[in-house]
C-alpha positions as CSV (number, residue, x, y, z in Angstrom):
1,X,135.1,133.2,82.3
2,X,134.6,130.0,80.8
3,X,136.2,128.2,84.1
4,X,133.4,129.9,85.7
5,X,130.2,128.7,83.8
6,X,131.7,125.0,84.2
7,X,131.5,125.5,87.6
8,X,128.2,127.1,88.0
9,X,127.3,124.3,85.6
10,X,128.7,121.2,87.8
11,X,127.5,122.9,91.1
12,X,124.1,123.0,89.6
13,X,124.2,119.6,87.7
14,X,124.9,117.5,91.1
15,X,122.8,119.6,93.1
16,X,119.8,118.6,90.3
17,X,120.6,114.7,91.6
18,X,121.3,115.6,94.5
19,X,117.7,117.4,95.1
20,X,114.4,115.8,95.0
21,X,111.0,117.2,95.7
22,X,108.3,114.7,97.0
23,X,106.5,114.8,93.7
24,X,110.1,113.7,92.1
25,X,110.4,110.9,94.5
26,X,107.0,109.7,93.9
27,X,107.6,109.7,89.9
28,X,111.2,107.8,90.5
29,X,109.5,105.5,92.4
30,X,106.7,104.6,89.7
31,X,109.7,104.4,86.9
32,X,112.2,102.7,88.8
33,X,110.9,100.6,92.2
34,X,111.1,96.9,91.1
35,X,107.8,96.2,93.2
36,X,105.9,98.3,90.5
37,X,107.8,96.7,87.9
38,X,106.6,92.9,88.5
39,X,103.1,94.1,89.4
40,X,103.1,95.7,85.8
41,X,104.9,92.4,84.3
42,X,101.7,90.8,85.9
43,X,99.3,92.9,83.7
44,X,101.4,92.0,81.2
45,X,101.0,88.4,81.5
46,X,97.3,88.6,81.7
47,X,96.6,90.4,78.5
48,X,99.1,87.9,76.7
49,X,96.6,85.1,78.4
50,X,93.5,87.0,77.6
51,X,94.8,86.4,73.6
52,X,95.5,83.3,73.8
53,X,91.9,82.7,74.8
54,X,90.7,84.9,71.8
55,X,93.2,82.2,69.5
56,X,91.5,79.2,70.8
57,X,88.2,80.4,68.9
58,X,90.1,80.4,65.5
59,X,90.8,76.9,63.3
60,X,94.0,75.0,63.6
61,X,96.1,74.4,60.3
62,X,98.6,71.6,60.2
63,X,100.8,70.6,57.8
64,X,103.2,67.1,57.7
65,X,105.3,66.0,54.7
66,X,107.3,62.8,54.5
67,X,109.3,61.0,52.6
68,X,110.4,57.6,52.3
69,X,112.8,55.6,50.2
70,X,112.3,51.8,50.0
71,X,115.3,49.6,50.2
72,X,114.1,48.1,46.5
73,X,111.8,49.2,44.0
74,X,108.3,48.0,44.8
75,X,107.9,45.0,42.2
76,X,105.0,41.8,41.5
77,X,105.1,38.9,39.0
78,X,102.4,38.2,36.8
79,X,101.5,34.9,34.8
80,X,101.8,35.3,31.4
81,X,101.6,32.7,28.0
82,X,105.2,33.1,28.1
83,X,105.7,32.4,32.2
84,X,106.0,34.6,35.2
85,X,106.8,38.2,34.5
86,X,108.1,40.7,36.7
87,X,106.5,44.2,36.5
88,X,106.9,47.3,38.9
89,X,104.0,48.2,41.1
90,X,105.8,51.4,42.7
91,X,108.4,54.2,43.2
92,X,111.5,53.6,45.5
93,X,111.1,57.1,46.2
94,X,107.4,58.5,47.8
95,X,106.7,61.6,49.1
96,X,103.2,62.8,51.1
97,X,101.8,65.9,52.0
98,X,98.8,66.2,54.4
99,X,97.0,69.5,55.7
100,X,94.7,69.8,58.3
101,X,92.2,72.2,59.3
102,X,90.2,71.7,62.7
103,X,87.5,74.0,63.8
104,X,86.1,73.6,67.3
105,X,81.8,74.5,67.0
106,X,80.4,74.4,70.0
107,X,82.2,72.6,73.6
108,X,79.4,73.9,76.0
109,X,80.5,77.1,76.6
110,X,83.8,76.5,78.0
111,X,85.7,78.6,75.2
112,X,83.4,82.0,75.8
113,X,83.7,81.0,79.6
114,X,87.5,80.8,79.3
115,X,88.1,84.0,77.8
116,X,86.0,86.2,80.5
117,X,88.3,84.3,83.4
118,X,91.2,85.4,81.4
119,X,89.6,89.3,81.1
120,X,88.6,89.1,84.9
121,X,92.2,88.3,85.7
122,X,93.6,91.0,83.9
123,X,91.1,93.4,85.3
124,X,92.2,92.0,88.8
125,X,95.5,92.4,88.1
126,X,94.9,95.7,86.8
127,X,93.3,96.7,90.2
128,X,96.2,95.1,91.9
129,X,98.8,97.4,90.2
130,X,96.7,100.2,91.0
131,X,96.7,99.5,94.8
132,X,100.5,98.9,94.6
133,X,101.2,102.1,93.2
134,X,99.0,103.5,95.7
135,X,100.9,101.5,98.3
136,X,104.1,102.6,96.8
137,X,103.2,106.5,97.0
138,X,102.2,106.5,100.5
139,X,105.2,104.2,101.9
140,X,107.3,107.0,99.7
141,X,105.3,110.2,101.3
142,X,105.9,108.4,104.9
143,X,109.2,107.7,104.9
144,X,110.1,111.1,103.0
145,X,108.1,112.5,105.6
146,X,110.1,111.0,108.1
147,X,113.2,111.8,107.0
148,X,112.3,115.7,107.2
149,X,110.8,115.0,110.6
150,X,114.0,114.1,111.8
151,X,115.8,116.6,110.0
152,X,113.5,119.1,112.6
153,X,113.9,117.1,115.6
154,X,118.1,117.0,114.6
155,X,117.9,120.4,113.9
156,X,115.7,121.7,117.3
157,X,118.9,119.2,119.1
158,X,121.3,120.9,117.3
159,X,119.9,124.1,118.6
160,X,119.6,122.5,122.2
161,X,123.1,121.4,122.1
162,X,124.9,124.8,121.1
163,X,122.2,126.1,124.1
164,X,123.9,123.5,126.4
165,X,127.0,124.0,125.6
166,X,126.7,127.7,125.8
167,X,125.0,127.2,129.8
168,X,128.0,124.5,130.1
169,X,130.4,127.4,129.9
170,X,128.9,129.7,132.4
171,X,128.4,126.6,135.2
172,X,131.8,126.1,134.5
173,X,132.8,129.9,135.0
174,X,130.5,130.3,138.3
175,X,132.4,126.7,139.6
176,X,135.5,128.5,139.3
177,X,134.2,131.5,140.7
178,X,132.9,129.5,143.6
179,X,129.3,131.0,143.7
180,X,128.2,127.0,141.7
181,X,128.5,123.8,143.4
182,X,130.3,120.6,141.4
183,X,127.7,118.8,141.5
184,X,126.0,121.3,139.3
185,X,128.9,121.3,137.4
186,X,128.8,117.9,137.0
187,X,125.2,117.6,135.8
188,X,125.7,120.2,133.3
189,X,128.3,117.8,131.8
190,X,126.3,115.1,131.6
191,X,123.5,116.6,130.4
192,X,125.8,117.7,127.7
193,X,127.2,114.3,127.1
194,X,123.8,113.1,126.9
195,X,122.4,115.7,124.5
196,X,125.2,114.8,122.0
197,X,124.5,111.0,122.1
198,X,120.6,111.8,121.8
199,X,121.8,113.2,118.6
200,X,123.8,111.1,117.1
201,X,120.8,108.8,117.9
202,X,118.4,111.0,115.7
203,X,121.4,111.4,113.1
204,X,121.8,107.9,112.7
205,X,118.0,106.6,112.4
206,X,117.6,109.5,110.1
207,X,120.1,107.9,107.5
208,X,118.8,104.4,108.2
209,X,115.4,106.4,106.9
210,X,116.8,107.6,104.0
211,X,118.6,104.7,102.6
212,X,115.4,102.5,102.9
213,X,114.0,105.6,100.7
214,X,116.9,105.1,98.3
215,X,115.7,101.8,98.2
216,X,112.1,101.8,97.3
217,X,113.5,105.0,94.7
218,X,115.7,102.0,92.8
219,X,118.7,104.1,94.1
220,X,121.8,102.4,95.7
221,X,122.4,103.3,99.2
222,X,125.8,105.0,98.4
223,X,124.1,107.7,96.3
224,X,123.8,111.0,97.6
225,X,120.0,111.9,98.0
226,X,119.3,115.3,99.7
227,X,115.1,116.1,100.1
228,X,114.1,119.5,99.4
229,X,110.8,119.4,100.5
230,X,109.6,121.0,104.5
231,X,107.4,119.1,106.9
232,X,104.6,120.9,106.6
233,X,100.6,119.9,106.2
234,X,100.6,121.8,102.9
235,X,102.2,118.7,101.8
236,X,98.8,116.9,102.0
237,X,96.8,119.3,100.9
238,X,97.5,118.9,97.3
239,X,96.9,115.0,97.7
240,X,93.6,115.6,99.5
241,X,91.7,116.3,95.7
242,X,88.5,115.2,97.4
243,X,88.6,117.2,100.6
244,X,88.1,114.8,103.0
245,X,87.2,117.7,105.6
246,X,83.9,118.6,104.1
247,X,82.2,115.1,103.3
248,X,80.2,113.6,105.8
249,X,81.2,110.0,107.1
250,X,78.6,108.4,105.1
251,X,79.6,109.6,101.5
252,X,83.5,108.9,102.5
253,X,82.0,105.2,103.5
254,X,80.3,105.4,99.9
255,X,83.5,106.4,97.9
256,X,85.9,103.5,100.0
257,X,83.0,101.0,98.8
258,X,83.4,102.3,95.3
259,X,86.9,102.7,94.4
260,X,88.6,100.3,97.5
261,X,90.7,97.9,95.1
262,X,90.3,94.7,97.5
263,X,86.7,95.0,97.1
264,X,86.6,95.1,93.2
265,X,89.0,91.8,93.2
266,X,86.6,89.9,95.2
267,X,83.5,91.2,93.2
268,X,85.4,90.0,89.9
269,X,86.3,86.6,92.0
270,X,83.0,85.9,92.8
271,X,82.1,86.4,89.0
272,X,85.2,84.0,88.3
273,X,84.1,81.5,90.9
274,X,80.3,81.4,89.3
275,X,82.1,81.1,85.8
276,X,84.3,78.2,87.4
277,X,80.7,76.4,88.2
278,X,79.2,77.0,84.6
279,X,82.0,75.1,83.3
280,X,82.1,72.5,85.2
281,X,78.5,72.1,84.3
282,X,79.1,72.0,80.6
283,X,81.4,68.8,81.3
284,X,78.0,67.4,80.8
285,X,77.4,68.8,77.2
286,X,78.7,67.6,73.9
287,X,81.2,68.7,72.4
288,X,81.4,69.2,68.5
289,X,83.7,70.0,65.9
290,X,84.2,70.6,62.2
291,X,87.3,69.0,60.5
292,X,88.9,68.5,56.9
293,X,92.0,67.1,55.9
294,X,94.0,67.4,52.4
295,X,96.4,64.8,51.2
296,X,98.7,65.0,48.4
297,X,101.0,62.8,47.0
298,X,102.9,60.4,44.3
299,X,101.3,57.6,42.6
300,X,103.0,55.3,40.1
301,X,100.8,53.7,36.8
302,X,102.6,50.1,35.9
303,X,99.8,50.8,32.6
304,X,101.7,53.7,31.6
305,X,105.2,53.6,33.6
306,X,105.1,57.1,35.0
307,X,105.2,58.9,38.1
308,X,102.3,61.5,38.9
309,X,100.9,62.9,41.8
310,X,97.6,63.4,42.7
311,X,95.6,64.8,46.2
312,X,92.6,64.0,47.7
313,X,90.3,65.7,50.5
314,X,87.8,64.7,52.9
315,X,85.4,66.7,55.4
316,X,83.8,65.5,58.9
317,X,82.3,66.3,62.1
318,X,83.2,65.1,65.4
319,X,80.7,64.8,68.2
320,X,82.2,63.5,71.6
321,X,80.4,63.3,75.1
322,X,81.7,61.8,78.0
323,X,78.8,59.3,79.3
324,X,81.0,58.1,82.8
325,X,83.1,59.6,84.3
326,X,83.2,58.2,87.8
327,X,81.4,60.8,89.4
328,X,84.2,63.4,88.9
329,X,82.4,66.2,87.4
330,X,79.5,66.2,90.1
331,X,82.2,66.4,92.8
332,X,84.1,69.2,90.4
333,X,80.5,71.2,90.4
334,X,80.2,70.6,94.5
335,X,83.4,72.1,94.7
336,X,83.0,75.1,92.6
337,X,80.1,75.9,94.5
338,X,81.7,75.9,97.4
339,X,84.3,77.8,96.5
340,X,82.0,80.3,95.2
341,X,80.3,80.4,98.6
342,X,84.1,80.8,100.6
343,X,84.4,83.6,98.4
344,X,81.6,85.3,98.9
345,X,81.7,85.0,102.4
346,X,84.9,86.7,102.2
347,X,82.9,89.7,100.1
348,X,80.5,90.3,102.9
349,X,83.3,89.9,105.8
350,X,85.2,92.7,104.0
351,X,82.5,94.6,103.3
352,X,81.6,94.7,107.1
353,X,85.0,95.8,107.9
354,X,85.4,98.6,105.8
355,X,82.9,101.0,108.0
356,X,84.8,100.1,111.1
357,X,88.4,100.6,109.7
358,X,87.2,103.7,108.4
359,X,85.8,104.5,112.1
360,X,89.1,104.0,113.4
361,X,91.3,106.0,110.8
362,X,88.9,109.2,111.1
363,X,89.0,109.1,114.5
364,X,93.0,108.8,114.5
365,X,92.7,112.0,112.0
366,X,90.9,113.9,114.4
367,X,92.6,113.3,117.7
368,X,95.9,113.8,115.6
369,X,94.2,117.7,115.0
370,X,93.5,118.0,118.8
371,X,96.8,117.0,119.4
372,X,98.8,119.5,116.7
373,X,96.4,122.4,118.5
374,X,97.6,121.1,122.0
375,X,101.4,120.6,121.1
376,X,101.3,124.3,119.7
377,X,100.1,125.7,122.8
378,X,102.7,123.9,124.8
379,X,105.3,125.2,122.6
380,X,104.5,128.5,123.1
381,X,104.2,128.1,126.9
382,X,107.2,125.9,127.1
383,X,109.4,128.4,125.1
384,X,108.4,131.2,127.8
385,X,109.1,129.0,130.9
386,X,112.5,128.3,129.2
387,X,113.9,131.9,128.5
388,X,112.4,132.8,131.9
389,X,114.7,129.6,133.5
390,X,117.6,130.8,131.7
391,X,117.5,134.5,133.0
392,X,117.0,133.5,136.5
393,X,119.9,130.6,136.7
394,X,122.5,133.2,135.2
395,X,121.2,135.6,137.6
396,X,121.5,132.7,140.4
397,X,117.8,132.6,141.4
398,X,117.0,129.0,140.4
399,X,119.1,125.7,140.6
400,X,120.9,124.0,137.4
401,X,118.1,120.9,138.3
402,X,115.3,123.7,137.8
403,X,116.7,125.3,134.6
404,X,117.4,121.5,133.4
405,X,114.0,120.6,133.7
406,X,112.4,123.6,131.8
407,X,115.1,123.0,129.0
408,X,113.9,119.6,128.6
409,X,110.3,120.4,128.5
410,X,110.9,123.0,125.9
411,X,112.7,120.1,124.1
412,X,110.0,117.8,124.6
413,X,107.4,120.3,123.3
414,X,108.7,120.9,120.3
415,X,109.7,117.5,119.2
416,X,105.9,116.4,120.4
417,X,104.6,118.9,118.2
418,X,106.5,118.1,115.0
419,X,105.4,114.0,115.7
420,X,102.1,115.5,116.5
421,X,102.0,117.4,112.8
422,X,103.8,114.4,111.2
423,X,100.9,111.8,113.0
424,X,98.5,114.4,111.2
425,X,99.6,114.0,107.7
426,X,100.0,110.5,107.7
427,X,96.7,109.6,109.3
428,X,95.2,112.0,106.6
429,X,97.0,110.0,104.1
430,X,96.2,106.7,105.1
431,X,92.3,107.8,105.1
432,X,93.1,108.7,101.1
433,X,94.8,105.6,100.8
434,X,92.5,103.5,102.2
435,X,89.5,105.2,100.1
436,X,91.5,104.5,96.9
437,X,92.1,108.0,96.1
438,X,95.5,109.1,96.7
């Protein structure tokens, strides 16, 4: 009994790994794909920089202490009624302490400016985690995709093959019956040969699929990965939350100028590269600061021959402006102006593109549709021609180069229509990926 629910249990624990849905993969590839991973170290990185432009508004403490021990205690002479006298002035052993506070109060802008470039990088690389990710699932949902597409085409081969084989025998028979020529017997053969190397063709691609899926999953290629989920448009469906099928052109163009990632980056760059101008024009302003410093430390009174120790503060302000400065912070304002005018050329260059990407992918979608619609039809057809073939060459009405070439356009027909269906969900995808909303 208990032998037998450690089985059921083992069977069912390595067919858990073994198994994996598309929405699993997707998931295992947002834990685990090391792409992800450094585009999320980037965000990272830029809300660690975004503090550290907050700390540069706070004061700076500083504390020093020192000590030093002369080589002799610090003596003088004085003249005296009775002759030269020798009195001590200080310790052998001193000892300081200094703190120091610095409070920058105004440096013409550059502070507030610094700290929104730091919070439009970390909203760019924000958006740039979000379009890997996006990336990420639809290279997953392709390749997966693929893998079951040649899991149909092996499996329509397979099918083909046993046919073949089964239509090798009875050439074979009617050759040694005498009523089939050899050179039909021969062509049977081959086309048997080649059937089998056209499959171990699709097998091997397949696995070449699958491994670059175990890759991008964080898996290693020796693991055993077996994918659950059918080729089938369903698939997309449940990605497809804005129904893409019932909006016009013109609110799909609306929503790709809204949520398309590129576009956001180069919207916050040109509010970086204006930001970059401001502060090279407050080069030209002073700056000015607020700054106190506490010392504390021995004295020694000769009057009274003791030690004590006493501290002392002061306050300031600093105002510096540079006056010349060789004409560097014109040309770094020239500069930043041009830079701000590159990239807003590339804002309006991309902006122009969008529509006729967009053109292109929608029209892909819908010849894909025609295409599904045709490749149905020709399945159907195909299918008849070939049972029909097959009746008639066993009954020794047609040749083996007739029944041949209805086999291969059955063949032919059904591996176009499963490309046809896969070309369908992946141009529907890449429409949702290209809108920023898959």
């Amino acid at each position: 009994m208990y032998k037998k629910l450690f089985f059921i249990f083992f069977f069912l624990y390595f067919s858990f790994l073994g198994g994996l849905t598309l929405d699993e993969a997707i998931e295992k590839a947002y834990k685990d794909n090391l792409q992800i991973k450094i585009y999320e170290e980037n965000v990272n990185i830029a809300n660690e920089d975004l503090l550290l432009s907050l700390s540069n508004f706070l004061p700076k403490v500083s504390a020093a202490g020192t000590f030093v021990r002369l080589d002799t205690v610090p003596t003088t002479y004085v003249n005296t009624m009775y002759g030269p006298v020798k009195i001590k002035v200080g310790e052998q052993n001193n000892y300081s302490l200094d703190v120091k506070l610095s409070q920058p109060i105004f440096l013409g802008g550059k502070l507030v400016l610094g700290y929104l470039v730091s919070k439009d990088k970390l909203q760019m690389s924000k958006n740039d985690l979000e379009k890997t990710r996006r990336d990420i699932k639809f290279s997953i949902i392709q390749i997966y995709l693929s893998v079951k597409l040649f899991d149909r085409m092996i499996e329509v081969n397979q099918k083909m093959l046993q046919s073949k084989d089964e239509h090798n025998k009875v050439t074979l028979s009617k050759y040694n019956l005498g009523t089939s020529s050899k050179l039909e017997k021969l062509s049977s053969e081959i086309d048997l040969q080649n059937s089998r190397i056209e499959l171990n063709n699709l097998i091997k691609q397949r696995d070449n699929l699958l491994n670059s899926l175990k890759f991008m999953l964080g898996m290693d290629i020796s693991d055993t990965l077996t994918l659950t989920d059918s080729l089938s448009f369903d698939i997309v469906e449940k990605f497809d939350t804005i129904k893409i099928d019932s909006i016009s052109k013109n609110d799909l163009l609306d929503k790709c100028l809204k949520n398309k990632s590129e576009l956001k980056n180069l919207e916050i760059s040109k509010r970086m590269a204006k930001k970059g101008t401001l502060m090279g024009m407050s080069s030209f302003l002073p700056n000015v600061a607020f700054f106190t410093s506490y010392n504390y430390k021995n004295y020694y009174s000769y009057i009274q021959d003791s030690t004590y120790f006493d501290g002392s503060y002061n306050l300031g302000l600093s105002i510096s402006m540079d006056i010349l400065s060789g004409g560097s912070r014109v040309l770094n304002i020239l500069k930043s102006k041009k830079q701000e005018k590159q990239v807003n050329m590339s804002y309006l260059l991309l902006k122009d593109k969008i529509p006729v990407d967009l053109e292109l992918l929608l029209r892909n979608y819908e010849n894909s549709k025609e295409n599904v619609k045709m490749f149905e039809n020709t399945v159907s057809l195909s299918k008849e021609a070939y049972i029909t073939a097959n009746e008639q060459y066993n009954r020794g009405i047609i040749s083996q180069v007739d029944y041949t070439d209805a086999e291969t356009k059955y063949i032919s027909a059904q591996v176009g229509y499963l490309k046809s269906l896969y070309d369908l969900i992946v141009n529907k995808l890449s429409i949702l990926n290209y809108l920023g909303v898959l």
